[in-house]
ROFI-787716 format. One record per residue: residue in one letter; x, y, z of N, C-alpha, C, O in turn. Coordinates in steps of 0.05 Angstrom, whole numbers, always signed. Atoms other than C-alpha are relative to their C-alpha. Last residue first. Example, Ala and Ser with C-alpha at 12.3 -4.5 7.8 and 13.67 -1.06 7.14 Angstrom:
<rs>
<"S",<-16,-24,-1>,<+273,-21,+143>,<-15,+22,+14>,<-5,+44,+18>>
<"A",<+18,-24,+0>,<+246,-90,+156>,<+18,+24,+0>,<+39,+24,+13>>
</rs>
This chain:
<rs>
<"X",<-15,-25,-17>,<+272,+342,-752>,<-18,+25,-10>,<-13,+47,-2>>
<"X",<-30,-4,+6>,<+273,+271,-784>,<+3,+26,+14>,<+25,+29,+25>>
<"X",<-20,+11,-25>,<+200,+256,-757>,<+34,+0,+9>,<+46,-7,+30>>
<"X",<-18,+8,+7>,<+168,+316,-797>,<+18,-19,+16>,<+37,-10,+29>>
<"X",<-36,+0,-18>,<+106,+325,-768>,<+10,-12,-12>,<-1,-32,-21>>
<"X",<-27,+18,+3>,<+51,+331,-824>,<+18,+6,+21>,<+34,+25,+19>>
<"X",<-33,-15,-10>,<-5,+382,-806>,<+18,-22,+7>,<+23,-28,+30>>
<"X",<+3,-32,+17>,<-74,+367,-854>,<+31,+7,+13>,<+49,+17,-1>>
<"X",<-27,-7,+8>,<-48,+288,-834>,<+5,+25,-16>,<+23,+30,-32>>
<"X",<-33,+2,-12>,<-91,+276,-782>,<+19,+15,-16>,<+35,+33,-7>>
<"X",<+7,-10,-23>,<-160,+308,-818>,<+28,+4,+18>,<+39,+25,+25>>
<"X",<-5,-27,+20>,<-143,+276,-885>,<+5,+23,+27>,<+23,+39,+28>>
<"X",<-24,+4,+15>,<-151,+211,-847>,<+13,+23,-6>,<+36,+27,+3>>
<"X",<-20,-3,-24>,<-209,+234,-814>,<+29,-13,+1>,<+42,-17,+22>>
<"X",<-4,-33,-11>,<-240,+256,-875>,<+14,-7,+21>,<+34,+7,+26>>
<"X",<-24,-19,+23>,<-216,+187,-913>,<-2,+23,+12>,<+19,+36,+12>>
<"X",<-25,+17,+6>,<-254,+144,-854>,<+22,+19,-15>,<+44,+25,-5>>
<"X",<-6,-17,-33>,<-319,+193,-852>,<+19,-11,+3>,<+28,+7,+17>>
<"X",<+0,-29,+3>,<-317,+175,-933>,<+4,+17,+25>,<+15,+39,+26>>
<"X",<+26,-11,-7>,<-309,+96,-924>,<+11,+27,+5>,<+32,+30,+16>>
<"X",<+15,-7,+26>,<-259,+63,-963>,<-22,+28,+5>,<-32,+45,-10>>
<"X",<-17,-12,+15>,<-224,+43,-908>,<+0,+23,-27>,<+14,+41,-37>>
<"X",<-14,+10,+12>,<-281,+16,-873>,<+23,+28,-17>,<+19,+51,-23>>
<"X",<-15,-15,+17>,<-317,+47,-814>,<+17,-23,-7>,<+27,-40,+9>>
<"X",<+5,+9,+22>,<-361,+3,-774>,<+10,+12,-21>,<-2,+6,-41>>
<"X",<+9,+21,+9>,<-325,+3,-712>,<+3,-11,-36>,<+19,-24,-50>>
<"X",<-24,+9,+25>,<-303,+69,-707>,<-4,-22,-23>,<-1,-22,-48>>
<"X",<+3,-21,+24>,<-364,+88,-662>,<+7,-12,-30>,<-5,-19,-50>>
<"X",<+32,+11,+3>,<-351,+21,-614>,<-9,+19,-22>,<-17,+7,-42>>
<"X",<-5,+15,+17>,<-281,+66,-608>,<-15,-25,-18>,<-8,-34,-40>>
<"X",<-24,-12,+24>,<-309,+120,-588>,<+11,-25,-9>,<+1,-31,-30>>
<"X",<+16,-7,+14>,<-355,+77,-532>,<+15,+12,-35>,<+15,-1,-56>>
<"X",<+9,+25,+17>,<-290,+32,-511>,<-32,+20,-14>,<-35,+13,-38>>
<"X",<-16,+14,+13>,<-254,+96,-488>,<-13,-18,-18>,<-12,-15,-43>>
<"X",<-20,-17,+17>,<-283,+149,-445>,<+11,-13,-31>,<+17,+1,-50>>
<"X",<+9,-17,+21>,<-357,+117,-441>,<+28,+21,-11>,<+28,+36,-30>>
<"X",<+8,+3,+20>,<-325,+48,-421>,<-14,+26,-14>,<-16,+25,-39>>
<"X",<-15,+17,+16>,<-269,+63,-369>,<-20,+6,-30>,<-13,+22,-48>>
<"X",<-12,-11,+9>,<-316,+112,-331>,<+15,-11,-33>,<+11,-2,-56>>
<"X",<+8,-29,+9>,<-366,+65,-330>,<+19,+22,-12>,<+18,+27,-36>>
<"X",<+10,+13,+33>,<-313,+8,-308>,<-18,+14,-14>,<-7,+17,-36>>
<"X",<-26,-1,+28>,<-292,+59,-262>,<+3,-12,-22>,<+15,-5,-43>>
<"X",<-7,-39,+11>,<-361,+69,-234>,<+17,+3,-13>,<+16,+16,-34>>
<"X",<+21,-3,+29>,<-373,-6,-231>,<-1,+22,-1>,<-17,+28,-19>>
<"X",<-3,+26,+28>,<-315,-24,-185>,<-2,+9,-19>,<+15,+13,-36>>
<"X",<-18,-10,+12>,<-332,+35,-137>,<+12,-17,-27>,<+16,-8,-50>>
<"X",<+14,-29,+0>,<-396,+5,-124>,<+21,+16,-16>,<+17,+24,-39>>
<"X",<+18,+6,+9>,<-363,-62,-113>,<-7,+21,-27>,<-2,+20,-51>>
<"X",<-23,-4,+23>,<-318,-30,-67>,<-9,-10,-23>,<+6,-1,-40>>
<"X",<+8,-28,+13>,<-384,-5,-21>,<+26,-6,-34>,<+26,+5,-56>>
<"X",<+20,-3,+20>,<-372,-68,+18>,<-9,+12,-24>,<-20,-1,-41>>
<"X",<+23,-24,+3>,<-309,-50,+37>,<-23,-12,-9>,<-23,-14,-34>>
<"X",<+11,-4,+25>,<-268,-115,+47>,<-21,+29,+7>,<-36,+31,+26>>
<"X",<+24,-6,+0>,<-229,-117,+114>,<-11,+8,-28>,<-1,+29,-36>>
<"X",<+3,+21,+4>,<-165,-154,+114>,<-28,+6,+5>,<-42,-12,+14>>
<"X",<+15,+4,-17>,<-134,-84,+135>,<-14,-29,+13>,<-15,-35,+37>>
<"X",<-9,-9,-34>,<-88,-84,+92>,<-12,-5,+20>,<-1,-22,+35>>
<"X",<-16,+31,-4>,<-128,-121,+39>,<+25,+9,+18>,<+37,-8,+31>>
<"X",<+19,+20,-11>,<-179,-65,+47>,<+16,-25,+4>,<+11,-42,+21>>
<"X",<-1,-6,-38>,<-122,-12,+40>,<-26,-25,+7>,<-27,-32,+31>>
<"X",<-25,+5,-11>,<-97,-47,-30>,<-15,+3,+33>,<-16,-13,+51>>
<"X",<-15,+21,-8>,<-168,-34,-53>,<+21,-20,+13>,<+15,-42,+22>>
<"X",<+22,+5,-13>,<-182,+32,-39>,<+0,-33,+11>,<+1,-43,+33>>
<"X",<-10,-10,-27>,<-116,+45,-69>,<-9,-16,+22>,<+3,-30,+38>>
<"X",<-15,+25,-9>,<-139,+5,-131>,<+9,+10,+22>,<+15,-10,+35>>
<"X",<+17,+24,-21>,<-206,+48,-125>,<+27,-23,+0>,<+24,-43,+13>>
<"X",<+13,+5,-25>,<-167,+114,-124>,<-15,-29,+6>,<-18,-39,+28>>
<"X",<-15,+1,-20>,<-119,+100,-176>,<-10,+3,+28>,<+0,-8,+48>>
<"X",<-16,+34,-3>,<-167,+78,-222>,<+14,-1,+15>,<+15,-24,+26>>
<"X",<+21,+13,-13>,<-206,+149,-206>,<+0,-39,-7>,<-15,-57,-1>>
<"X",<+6,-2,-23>,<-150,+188,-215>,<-17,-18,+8>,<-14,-26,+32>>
<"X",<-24,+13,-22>,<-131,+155,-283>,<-1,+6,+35>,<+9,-11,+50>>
<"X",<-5,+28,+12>,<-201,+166,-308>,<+29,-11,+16>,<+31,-27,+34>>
<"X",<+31,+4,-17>,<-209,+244,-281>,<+7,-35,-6>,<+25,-40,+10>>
<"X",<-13,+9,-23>,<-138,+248,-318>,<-20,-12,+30>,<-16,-26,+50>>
<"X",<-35,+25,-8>,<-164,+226,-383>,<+12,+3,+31>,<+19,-17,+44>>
<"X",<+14,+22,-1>,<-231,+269,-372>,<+29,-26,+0>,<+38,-44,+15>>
<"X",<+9,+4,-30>,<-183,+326,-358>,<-11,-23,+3>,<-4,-36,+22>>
<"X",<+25,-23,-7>,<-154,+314,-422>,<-3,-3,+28>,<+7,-20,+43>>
<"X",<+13,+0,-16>,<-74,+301,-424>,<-25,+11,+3>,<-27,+34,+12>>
<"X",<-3,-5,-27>,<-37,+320,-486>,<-24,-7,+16>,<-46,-3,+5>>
<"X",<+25,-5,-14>,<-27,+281,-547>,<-5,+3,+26>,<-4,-15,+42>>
<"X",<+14,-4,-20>,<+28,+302,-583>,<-20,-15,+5>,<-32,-18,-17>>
<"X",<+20,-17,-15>,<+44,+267,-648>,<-2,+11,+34>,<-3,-8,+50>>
<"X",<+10,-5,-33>,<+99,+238,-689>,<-21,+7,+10>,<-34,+9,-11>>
<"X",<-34,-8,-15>,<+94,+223,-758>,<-11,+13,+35>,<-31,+19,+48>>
<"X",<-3,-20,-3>,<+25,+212,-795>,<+24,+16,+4>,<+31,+36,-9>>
<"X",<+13,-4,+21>,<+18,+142,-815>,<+1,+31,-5>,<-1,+39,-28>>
<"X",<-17,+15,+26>,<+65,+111,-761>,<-11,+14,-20>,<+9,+17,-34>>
<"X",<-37,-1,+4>,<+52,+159,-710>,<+8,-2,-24>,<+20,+12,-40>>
<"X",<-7,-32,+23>,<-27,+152,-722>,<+24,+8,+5>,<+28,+26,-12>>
<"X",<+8,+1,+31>,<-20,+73,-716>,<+3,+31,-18>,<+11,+39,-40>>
<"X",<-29,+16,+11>,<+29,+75,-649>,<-9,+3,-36>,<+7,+6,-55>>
<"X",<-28,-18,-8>,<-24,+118,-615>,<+24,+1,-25>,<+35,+18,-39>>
<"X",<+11,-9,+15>,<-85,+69,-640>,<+27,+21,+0>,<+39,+25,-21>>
<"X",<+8,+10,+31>,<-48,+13,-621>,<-10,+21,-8>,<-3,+20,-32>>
<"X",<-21,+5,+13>,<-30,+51,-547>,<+10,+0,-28>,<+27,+14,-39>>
<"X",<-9,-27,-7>,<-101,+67,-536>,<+29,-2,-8>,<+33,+8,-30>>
<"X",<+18,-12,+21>,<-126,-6,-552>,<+12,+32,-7>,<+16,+38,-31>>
<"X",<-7,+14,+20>,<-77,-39,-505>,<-6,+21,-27>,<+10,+32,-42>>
<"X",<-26,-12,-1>,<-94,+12,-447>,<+13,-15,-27>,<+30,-1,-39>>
<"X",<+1,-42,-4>,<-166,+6,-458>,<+31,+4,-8>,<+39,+14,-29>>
<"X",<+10,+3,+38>,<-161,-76,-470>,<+1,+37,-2>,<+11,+51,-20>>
<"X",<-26,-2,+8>,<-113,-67,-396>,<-13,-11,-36>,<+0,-21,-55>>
<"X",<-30,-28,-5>,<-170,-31,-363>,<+23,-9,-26>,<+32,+7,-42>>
<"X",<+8,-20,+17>,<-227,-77,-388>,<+21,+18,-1>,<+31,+30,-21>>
<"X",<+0,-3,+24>,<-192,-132,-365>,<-5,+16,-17>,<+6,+18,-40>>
<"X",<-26,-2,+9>,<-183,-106,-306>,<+1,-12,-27>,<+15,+0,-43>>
<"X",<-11,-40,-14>,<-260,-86,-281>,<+32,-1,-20>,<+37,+17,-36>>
<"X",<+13,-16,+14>,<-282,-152,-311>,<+15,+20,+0>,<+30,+28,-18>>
<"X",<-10,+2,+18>,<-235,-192,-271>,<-15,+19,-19>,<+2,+32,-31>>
<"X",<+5,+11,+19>,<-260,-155,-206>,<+14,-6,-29>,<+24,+14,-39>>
<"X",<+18,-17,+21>,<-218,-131,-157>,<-11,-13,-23>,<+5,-24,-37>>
<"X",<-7,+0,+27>,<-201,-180,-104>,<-16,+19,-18>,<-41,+20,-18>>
<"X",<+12,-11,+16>,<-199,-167,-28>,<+7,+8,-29>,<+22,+26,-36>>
<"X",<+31,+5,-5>,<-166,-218,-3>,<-13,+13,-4>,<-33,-1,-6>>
<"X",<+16,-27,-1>,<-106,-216,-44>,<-26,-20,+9>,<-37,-41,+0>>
<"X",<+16,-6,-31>,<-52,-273,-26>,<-15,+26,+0>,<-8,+44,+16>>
<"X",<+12,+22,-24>,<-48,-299,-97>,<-9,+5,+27>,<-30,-4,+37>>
<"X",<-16,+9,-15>,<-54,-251,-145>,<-9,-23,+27>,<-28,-30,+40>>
<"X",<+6,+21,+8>,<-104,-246,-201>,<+27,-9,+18>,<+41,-28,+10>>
<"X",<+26,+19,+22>,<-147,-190,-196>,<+12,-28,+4>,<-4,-46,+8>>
<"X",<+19,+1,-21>,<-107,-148,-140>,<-20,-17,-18>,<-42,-24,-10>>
<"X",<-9,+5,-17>,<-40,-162,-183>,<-25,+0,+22>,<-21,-15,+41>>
<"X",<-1,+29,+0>,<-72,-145,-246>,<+11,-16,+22>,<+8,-40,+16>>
<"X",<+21,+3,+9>,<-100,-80,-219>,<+3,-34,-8>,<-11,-52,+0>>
<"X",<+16,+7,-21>,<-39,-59,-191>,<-27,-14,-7>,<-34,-23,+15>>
<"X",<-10,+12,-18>,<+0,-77,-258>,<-8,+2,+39>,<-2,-16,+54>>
<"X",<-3,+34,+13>,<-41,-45,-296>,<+2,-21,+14>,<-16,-38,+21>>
<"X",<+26,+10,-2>,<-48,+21,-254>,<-7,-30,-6>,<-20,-47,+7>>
<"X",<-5,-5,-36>,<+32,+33,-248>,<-35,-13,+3>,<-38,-33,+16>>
<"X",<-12,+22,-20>,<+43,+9,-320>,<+3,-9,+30>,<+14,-28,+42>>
<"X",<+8,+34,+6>,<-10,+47,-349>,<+8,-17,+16>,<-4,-31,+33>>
<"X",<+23,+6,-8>,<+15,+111,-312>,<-12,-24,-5>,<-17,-40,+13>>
<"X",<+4,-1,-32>,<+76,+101,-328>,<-17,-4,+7>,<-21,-26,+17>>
<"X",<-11,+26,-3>,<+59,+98,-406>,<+0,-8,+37>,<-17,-19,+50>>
<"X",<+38,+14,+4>,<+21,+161,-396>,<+6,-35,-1>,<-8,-53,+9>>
<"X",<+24,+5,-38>,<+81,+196,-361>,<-14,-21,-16>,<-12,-43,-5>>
<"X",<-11,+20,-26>,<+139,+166,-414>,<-23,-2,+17>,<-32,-22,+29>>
<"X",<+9,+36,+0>,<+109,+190,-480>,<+8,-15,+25>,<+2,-38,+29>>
<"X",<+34,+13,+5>,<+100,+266,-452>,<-1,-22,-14>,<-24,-31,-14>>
<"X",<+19,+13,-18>,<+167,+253,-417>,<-34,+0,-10>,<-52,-15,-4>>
<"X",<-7,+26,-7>,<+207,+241,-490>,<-21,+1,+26>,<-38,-17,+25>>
<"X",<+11,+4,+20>,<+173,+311,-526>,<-4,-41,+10>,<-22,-58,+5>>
<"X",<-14,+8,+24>,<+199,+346,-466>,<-17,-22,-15>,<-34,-33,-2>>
<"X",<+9,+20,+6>,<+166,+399,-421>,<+7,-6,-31>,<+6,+7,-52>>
<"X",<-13,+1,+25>,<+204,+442,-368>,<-28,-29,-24>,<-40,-49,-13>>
<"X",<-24,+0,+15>,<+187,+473,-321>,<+10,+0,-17>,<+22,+18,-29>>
<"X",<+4,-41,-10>,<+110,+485,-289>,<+32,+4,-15>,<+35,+27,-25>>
<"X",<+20,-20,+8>,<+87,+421,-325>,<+13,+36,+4>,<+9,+58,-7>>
<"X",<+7,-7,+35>,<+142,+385,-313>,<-2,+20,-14>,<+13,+34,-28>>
<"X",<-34,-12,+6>,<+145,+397,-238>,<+11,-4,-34>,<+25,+12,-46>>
<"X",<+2,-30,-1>,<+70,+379,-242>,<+22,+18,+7>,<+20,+43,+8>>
<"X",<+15,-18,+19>,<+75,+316,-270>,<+3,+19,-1>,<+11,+31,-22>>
<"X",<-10,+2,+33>,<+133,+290,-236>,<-2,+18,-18>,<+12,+34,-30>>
<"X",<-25,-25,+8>,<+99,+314,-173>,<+7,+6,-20>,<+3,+28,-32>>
<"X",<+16,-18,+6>,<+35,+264,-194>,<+26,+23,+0>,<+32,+36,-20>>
<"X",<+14,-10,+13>,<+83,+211,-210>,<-10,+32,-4>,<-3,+48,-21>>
<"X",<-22,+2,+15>,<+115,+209,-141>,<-9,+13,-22>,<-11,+37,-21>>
<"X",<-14,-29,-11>,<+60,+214,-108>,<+16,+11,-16>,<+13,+32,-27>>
<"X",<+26,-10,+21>,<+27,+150,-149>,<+4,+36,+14>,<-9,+55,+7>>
<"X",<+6,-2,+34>,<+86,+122,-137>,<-12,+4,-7>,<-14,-1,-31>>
<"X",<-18,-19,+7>,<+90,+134,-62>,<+6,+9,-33>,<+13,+30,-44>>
<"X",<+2,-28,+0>,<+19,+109,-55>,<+25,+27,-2>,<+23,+51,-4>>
<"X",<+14,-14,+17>,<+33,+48,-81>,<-8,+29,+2>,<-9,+45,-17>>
<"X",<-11,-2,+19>,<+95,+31,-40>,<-24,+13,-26>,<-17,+30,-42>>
<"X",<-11,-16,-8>,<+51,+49,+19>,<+24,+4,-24>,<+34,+26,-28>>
<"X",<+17,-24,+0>,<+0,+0,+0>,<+18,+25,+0>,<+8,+42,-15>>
</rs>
């Protein structure tokens, strides 16, 4: 617990000594990765570890790490097709990581304790909510778009109106 909450301290400083400093092209791909890897990995560890007594649902983490999969792939696709990109932090993105990091907290401290919250449940299915109208709805959109297809070519045309040059 106490390792988790220093890394998610940690982190947030990071952020905001960044933010107010300096900001490089390498930590805006590092935080959001971090972040994955810090949530992920609590999440799969309270889902599918061995001495967790209070377990977070498999639902709940699967969903997270098809989110974090998915988000990545799509990352990695307009890179490749476009050339680099920003993509900075929405509030709704960080509202989403705050509120994964609060219920695996939540979690961790129940299996401290060896007292389950009732109520964690509750919290569960709010972040899976969250999870699904930031992420899996938009991309449920996408879906039925083919290559070919005319809202497909505008948002194609869309990315690549301002070319980053990846050579310099």
């Amino acid at each position: 617990l106490v390792v988790f909450a220093v890394a998610g301290l940690t982190d947030a400083l990071d952020g905001y000594v960044a933010r107010r400093t300096q900001v490089t092209r390498l930590g805006q791909m590092l935080d959001p990765i971090a972040d994955k890897l810090l949530a992920g990995s609590a999440y799969a560890l309270l889902t599918w570890g061995g001495m967790v007594h209070c377990r977070i649902p498999m639902w709940l983490t699967v969903t997270l790490l098809c989110r974090d999969a998915r988000l990545v792939v799509a990352v990695a696709i307009v890179d490749l097709a476009s050339g680099p990109r920003a993509f900075p932090p929405s509030r709704l993105g960080k509202l989403s990581t705050a509120l994964l990091l609060v219920t695996a907290g939540t979690a961790l401290a129940d299996n401290a304790t060896a007292d389950c919250w009732p109520q964690l449940v509750w919290l569960c299915a709010l972040t899976l909510g969250v999870l699904v109208v930031l992420v899996q709805v938009p991309f449920a959109l996408m879906m039925p778009f083919h290559i070919d297809d005319p809202v497909f070519v505008r948002l194609v045309k869309l990315i690549d109106r301002n070319p980053v040059n990846p050579m310099g």
